[in-house]
Biopython code that builds the backbone (N, CA, C, O; Angstrom):
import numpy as np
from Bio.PDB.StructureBuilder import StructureBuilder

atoms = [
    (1, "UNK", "N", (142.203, 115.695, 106.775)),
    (1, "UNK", "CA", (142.644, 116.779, 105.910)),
    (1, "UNK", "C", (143.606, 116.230, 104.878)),
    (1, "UNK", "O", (144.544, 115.593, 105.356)),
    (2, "UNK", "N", (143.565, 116.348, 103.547)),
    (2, "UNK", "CA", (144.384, 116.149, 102.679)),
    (2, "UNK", "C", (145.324, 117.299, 102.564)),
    (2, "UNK", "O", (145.104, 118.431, 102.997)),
    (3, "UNK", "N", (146.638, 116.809, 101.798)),
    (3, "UNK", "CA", (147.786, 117.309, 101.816)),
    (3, "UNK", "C", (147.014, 118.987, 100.526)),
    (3, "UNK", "O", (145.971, 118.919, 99.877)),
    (4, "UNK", "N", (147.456, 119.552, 100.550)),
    (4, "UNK", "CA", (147.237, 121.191, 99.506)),
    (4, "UNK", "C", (148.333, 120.750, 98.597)),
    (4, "UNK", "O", (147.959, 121.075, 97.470)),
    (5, "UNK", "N", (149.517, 120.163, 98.519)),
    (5, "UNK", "CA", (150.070, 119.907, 97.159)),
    (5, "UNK", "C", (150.812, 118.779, 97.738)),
    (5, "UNK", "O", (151.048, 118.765, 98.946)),
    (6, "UNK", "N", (151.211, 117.795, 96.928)),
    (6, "UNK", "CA", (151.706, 116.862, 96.967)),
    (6, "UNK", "C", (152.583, 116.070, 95.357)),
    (6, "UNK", "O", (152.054, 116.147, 94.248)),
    (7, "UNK", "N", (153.491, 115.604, 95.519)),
    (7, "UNK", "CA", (154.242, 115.168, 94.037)),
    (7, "UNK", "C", (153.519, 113.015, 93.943)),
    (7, "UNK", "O", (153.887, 112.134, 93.166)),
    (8, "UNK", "N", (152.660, 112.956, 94.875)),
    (8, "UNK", "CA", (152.262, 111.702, 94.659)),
    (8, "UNK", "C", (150.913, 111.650, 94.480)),
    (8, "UNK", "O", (150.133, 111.855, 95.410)),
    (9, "UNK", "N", (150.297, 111.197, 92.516)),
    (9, "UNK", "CA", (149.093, 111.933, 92.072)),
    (9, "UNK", "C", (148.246, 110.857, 92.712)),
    (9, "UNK", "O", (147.082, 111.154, 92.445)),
    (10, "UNK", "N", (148.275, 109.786, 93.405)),
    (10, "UNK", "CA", (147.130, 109.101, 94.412)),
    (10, "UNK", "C", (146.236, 110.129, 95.196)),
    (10, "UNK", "O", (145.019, 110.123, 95.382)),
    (11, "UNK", "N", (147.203, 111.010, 95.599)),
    (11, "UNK", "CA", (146.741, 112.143, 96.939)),
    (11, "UNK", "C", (146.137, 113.191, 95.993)),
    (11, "UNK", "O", (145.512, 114.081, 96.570)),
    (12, "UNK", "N", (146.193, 113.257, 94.775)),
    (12, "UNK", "CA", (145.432, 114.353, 94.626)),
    (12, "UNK", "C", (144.351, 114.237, 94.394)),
    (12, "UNK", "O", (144.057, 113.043, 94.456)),
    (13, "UNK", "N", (143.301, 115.012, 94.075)),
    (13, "UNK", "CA", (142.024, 115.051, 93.734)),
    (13, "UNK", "C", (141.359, 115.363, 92.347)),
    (13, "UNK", "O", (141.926, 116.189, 91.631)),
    (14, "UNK", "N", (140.702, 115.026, 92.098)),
    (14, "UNK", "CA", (139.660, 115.348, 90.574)),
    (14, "UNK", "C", (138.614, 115.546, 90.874)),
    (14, "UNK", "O", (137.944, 115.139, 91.824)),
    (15, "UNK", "N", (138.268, 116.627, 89.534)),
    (15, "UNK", "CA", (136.411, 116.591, 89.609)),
    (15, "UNK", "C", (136.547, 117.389, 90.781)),
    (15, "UNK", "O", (136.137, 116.782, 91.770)),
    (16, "UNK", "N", (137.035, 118.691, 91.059)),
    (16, "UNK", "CA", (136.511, 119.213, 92.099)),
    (16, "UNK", "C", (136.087, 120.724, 91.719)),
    (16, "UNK", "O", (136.690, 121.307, 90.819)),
    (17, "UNK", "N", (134.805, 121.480, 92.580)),
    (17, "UNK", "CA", (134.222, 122.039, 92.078)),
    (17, "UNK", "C", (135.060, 123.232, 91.751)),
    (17, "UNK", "O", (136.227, 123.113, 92.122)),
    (18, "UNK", "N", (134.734, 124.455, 91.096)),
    (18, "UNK", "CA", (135.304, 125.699, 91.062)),
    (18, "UNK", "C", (134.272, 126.778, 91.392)),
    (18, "UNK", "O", (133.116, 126.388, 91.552)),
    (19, "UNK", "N", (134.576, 128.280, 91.535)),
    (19, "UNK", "CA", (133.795, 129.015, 91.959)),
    (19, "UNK", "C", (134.010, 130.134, 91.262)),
    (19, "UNK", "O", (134.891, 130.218, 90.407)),
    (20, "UNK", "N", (132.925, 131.430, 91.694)),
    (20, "UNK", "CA", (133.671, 132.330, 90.926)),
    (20, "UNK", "C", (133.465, 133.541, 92.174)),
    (20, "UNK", "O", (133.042, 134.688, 92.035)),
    (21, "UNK", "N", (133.751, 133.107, 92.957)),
    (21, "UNK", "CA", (133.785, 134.368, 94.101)),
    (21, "UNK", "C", (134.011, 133.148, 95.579)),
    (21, "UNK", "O", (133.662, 131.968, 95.628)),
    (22, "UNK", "N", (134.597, 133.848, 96.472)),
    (22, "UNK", "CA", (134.758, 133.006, 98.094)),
    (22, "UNK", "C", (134.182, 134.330, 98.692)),
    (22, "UNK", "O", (134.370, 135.499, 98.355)),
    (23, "UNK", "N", (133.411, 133.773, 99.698)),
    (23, "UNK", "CA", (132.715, 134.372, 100.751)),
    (23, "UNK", "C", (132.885, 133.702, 102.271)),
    (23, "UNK", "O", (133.080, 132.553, 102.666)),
    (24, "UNK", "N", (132.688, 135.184, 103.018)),
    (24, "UNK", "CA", (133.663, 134.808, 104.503)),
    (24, "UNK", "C", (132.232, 135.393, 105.104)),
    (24, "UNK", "O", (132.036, 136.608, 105.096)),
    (25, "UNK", "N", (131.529, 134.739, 105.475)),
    (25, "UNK", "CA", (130.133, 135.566, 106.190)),
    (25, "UNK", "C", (130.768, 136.041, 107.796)),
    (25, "UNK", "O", (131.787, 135.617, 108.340)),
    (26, "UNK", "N", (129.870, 136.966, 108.261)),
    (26, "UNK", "CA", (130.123, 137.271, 109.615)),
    (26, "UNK", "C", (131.778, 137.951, 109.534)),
    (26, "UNK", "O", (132.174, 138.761, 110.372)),
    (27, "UNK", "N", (131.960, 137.847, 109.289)),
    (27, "UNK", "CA", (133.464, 138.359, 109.496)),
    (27, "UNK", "C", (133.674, 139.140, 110.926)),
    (27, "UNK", "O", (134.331, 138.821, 111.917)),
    (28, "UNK", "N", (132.872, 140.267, 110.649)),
    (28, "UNK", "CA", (132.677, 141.045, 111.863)),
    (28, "UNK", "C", (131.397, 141.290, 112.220)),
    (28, "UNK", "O", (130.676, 140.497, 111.615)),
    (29, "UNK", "N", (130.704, 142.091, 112.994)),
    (29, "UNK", "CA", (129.130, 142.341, 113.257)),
    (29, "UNK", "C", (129.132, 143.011, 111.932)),
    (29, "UNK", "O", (129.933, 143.778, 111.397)),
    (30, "UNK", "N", (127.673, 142.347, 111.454)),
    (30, "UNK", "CA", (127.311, 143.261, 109.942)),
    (30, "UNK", "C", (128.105, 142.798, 108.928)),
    (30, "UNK", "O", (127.443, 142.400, 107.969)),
    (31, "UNK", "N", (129.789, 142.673, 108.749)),
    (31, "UNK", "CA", (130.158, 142.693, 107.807)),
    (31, "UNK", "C", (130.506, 140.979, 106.982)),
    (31, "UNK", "O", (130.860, 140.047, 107.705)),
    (32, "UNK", "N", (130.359, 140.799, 105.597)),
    (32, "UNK", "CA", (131.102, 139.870, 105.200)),
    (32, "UNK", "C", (132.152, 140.342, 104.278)),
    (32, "UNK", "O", (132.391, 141.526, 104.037)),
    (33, "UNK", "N", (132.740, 139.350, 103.797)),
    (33, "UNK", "CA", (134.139, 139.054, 102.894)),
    (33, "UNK", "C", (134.299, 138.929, 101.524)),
    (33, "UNK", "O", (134.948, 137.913, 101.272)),
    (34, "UNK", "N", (134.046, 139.409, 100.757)),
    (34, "UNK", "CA", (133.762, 138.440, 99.371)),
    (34, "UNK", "C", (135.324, 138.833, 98.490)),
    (34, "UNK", "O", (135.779, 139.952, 98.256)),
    (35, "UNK", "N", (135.783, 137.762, 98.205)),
    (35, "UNK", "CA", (136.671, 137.566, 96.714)),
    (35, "UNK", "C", (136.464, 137.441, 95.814)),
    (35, "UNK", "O", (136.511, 136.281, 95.406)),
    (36, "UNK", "N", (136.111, 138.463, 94.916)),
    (36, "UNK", "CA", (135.320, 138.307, 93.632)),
    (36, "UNK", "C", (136.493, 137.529, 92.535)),
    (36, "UNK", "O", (137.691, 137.756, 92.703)),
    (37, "UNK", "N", (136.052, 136.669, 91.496)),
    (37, "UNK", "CA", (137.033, 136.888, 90.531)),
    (37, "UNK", "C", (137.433, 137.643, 89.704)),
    (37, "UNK", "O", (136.717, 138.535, 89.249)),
    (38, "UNK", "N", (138.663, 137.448, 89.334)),
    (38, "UNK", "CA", (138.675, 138.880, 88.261)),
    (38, "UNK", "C", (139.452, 137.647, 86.859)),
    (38, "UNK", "O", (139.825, 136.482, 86.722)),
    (39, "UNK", "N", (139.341, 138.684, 86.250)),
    (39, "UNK", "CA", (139.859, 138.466, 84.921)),
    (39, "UNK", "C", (140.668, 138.121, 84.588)),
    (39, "UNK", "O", (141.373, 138.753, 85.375)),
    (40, "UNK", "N", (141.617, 137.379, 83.805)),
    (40, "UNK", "CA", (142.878, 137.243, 83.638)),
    (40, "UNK", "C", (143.469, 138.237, 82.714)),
    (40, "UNK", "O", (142.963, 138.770, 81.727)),
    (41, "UNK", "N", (144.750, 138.388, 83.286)),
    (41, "UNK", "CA", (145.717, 139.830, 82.874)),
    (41, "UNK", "C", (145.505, 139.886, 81.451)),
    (41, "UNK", "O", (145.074, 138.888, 80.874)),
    (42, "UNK", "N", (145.703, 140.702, 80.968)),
    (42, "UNK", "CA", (145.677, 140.805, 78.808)),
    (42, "UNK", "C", (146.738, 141.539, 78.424)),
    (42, "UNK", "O", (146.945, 141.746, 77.228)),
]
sb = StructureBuilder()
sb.init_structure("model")
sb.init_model(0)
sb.init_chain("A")
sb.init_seg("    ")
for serial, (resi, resn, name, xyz) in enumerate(atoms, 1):
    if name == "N":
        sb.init_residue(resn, " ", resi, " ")
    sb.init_atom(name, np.array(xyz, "f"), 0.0, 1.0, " ", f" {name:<3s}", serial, name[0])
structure = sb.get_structure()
């Protein structure tokens, strides 16, 4: 597992993908999760 933030840029990462929604399948019987994106504020 890599560090989630770090002040030493060796440890960080590039080139990594982006999305435009996270999904949690199964969550419960039947149900999933989704985080849609939204917009940025105006």
């Amino acid at each position: 597992m890599w560090p989630l933030n770090s002040n030493d840029p060796a440890k960080w990462r590039t080139n990594v993908g982006t999305y435009a929604h996270l999904k949690y399948g199964k969550v419960h019987l039947g149900v999933d999760l989704i985080y849609p994106q939204q917009s940025p504020a105006t």
